[in-house]
N, C-alpha and C positions, 0 to 999 in steps of 0.2 A: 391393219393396224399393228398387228403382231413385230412386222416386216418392215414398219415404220420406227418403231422401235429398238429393233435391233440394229438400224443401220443410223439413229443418232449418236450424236456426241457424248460423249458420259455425265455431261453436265447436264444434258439436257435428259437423260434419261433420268437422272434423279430429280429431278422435277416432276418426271410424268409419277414415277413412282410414288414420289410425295403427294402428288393429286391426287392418284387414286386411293393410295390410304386415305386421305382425307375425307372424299367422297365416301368409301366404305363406312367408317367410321359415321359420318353425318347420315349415310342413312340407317343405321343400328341405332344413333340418338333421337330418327325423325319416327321411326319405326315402332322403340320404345315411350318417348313419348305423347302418340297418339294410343296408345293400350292403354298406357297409363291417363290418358285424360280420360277417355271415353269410360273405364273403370271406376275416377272419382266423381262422375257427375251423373256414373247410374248407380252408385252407392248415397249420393248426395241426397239423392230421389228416393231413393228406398227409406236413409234415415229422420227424412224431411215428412214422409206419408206417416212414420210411429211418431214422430214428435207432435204431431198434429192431429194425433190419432184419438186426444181427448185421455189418453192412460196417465197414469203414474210417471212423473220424471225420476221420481225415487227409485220406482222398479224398473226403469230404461235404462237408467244408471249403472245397477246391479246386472244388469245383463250385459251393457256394452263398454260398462266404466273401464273393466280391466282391459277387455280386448279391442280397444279401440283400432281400426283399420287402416280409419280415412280421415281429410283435414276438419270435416264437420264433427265428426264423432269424436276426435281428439281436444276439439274446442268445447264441446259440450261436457264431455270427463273433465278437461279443466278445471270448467266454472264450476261445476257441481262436486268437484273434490274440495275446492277453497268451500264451496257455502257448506259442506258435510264437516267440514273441521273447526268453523267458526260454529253452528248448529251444537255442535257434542261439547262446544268449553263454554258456551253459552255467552257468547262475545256482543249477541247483535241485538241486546234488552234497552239500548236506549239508540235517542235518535245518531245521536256521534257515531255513536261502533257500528250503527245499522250504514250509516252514509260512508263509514272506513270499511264496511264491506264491501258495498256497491263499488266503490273503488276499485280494491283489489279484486274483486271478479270483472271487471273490464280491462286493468290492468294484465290478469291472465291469460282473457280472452286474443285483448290484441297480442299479449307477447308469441300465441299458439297461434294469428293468423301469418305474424309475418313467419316463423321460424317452418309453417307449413308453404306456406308459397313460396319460400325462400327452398326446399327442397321441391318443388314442381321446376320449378326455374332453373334446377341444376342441368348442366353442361349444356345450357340455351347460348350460353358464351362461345360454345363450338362451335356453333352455326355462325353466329355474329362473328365470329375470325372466317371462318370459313368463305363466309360469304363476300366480306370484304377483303380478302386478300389471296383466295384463290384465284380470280383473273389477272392479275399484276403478277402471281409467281408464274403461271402461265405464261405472260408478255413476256417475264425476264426468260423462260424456255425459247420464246418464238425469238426473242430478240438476237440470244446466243447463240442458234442455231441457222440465223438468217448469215451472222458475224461468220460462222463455221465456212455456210456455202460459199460467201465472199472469197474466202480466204484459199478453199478448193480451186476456187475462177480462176485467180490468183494464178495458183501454181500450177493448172494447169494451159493456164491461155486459152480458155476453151467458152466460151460463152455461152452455145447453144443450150438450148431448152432440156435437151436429154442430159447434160450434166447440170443444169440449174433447177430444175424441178424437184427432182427428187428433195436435196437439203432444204426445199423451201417449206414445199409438204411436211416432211417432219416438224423442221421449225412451226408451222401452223398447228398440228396436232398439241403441240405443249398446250396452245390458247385454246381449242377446242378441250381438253380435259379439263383446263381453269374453270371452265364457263358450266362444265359438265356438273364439277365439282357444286362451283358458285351460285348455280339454280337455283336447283332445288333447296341448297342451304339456308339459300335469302327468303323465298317463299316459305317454307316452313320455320323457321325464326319468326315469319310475321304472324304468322298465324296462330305460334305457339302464344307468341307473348299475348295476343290481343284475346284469345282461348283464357290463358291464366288470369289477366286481368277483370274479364268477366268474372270468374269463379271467385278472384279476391274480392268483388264487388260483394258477390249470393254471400261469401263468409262475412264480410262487414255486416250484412243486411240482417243475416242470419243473427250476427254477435248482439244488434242490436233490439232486434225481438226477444231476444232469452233475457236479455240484461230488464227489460222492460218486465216481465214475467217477473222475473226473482224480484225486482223491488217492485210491484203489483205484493207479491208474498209476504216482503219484509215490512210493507205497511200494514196489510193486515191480520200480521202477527201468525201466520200461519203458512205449514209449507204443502206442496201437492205429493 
């Protein structure tokens, strides 16, 4: 491969080299985020087992309010920041202010699911360029370097296979690192999104059991 490389065109070499960057690259992004999923959805479980655990949300609060980690924990600090600051001015004594709560802690909520899935989703776009347009820069390699060998035939009048082969191989190698490139990209692109869109489903599901809690609370005049 080495040797395939160094006897291309210069065009064509910078193509290969543009794939492999790419492929590098894509797989440090496919690398990172499989750590990072696998991470938020064994924290997800962990803060799912104390929410449920029957304790104090006031004292869950106090424990994970400031250091929130992960996209559940950050939504949960949310809402319970807005109902701790409505609670101390004493905003939520009749039904209006109590229903302009419930608002705004849904309001919060969602604004903490998308702003967290929206950073799960970062440089998912790499892959989605990657994957679509790594074979094509590839082709434009094979293409340019089929153009080259021609062009060799050409001036040397020589047809045979030992002068035709060699420029073709290389020219093939650009499509071969496209494809290299474009794999894995496209594979792991789908699986990331369809991964994240689960988890933004558990946050929605999530958002919507606590929102139920809190006004469970806010009707019966008391908080856990």
């Amino acid at each position: 491969m080495w040797s395939l490389f160094l006897r291309a065109d210069i065009v064509v070499q910078i193509v290969m080299l543009a794939l492999l960057v790419a492929s590098i690259w894509c797989w440090a992004i496919i690398f990172e985020k499989w750590v990072r999923y696998r991470r938020v959805q064994k924290q997800a479980d962990e803060f799912e087992r104390l929410f449920w655990s029957g304790g104090s949300l006031e004292k869950l609060y106090d424990e994970i309010g400031a250091n929130a980690s992960h996209p559940m924990a950050v939504l949960f600090a949310g809402a319970m920041r807005e109902w701790r600051r409505t609670a101390e001015r004493g905003l939520a004594r009749t039904d209006k202010l109590r229903a302009g709560l419930q608002d705004r802690i849904s309001q919060v909520m969602r604004i903490s699911i998308d702003r967290e899935v929206d950073r799960l989703e970062r440089y998912l776009g790499v892959l989605a360029t990657v994957g679509s347009t790594a074979p094509f820069l590839g082709l434009f390699g094979t293409v340019w370097g089929i153009m080259d060998s021609f062009q060799s035939i050409a001036a040397t009048n020589n047809t045979s296979l030992a002068v035709v082969a060699p420029g073709i191989a290389e020219a093939l190698f650009a499509t071969a690192l496209g494809l290299v490139a474009a794999i894995p990209a496209t594979v792991a692109y789908n699986k990331f999104a369809n991964d994240i869109a689960r988890y933004a489903t558990r946050l929605e599901g999530f958002a919507g059991e606590f929102s139920a809690i809190m006004s469970r609370q806010l009707d019966e005049g008391e908080s856990r």
